[in-house]
Structures are given as structure tokens and as C-alpha cells.
C-alpha positions in Angstrom: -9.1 33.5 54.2 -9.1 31.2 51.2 -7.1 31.8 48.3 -8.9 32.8 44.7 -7.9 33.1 41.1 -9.5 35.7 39.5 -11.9 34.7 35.8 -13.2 37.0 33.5 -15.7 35.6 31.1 -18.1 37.3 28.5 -21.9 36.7 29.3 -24.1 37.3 26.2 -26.6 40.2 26.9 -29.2 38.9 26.9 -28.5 37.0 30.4 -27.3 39.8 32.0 -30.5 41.1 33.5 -31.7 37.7 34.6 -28.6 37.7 36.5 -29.2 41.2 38.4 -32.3 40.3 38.7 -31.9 37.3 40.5 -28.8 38.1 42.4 -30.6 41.0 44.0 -33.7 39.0 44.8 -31.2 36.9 46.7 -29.2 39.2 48.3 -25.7 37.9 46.7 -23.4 39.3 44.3 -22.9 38.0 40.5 -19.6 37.2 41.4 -20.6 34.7 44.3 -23.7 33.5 42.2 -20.9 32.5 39.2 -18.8 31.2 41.8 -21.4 28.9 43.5 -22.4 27.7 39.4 -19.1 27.1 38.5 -18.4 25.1 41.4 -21.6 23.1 41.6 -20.8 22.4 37.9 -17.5 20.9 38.8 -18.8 18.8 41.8 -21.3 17.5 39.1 -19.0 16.3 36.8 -17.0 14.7 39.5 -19.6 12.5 40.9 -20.5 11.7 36.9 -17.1 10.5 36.6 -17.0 8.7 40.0 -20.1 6.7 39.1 -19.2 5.9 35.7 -15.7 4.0 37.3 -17.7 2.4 39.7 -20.4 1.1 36.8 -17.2 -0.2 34.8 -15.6 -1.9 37.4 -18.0 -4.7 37.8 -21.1 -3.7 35.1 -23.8 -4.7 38.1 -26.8 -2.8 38.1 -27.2 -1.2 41.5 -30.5 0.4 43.0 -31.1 3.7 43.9 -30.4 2.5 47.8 -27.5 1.6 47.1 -26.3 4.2 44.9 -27.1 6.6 47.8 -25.4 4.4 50.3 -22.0 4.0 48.5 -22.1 7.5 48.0 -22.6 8.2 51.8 -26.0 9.9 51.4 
């Protein structure tokens, strides 16, 4: 089992239906909707950061191809 912290945040109302709406439609909970955000969010801003090193390490301009092949996609 993996370990988890436990968040509490305040949504403004007029999300909170969206989000019961959706999360039924899929079958999921809110709290493993949040957690999949939150955490798609975070791997976001990680490969931001990793490719903004990479861009000021040598300023080349690099192609989509080769974007996608240093990043092993």
C-alpha cells in the first residue's frame, strides 16, 4: 500500500457540481479525481523545468523530434 498525506482545500461552489458530476460519469471519487490533477500538475511543472535547463545549457533550438527523443517518447 502506498503511503498518503492527507489535504483539505476549499473549492468555490460554484465547481462543486461540475466535479460530482463528472466524477460520477467516470466512475471515480473527488478525492482520486483531485489526486490525479494535483499530480498531473506536478509532473507538468517538472518536465517545464527540465526543458527550460536543457534550453539554457546550450541556447540551440531543437525540433519537435528531438524534443520527443531526449525526452524518451
Amino acid at each position: 500500500m502506498k503511503n498518503y498525506v492527507v489535504h483539505t482545500f476549499k473549492l468555490p461552489i460554484d465547481y462543486e457540481q461540475s466535479l460530482i458530476d463528472y466524477t460520477h460519469e467516470q466512475y471515480m471519487t473527488k478525492s482520486d479525481f483531485i489526486r490525479n490533477a494535483v499530480i498531473e500538475k506536478l509532473q507538468d511543472i517538472a518536465d517545464s523545468n527540465r526543458i527550460d535547463d536543457i534550453m539554457e545549457q546550450d541556447n540551440k533550438k531543437y525540433t519537435h523530434e528531438e524534443v520527443k527523443k531526449n525526452f524518451g517518447f
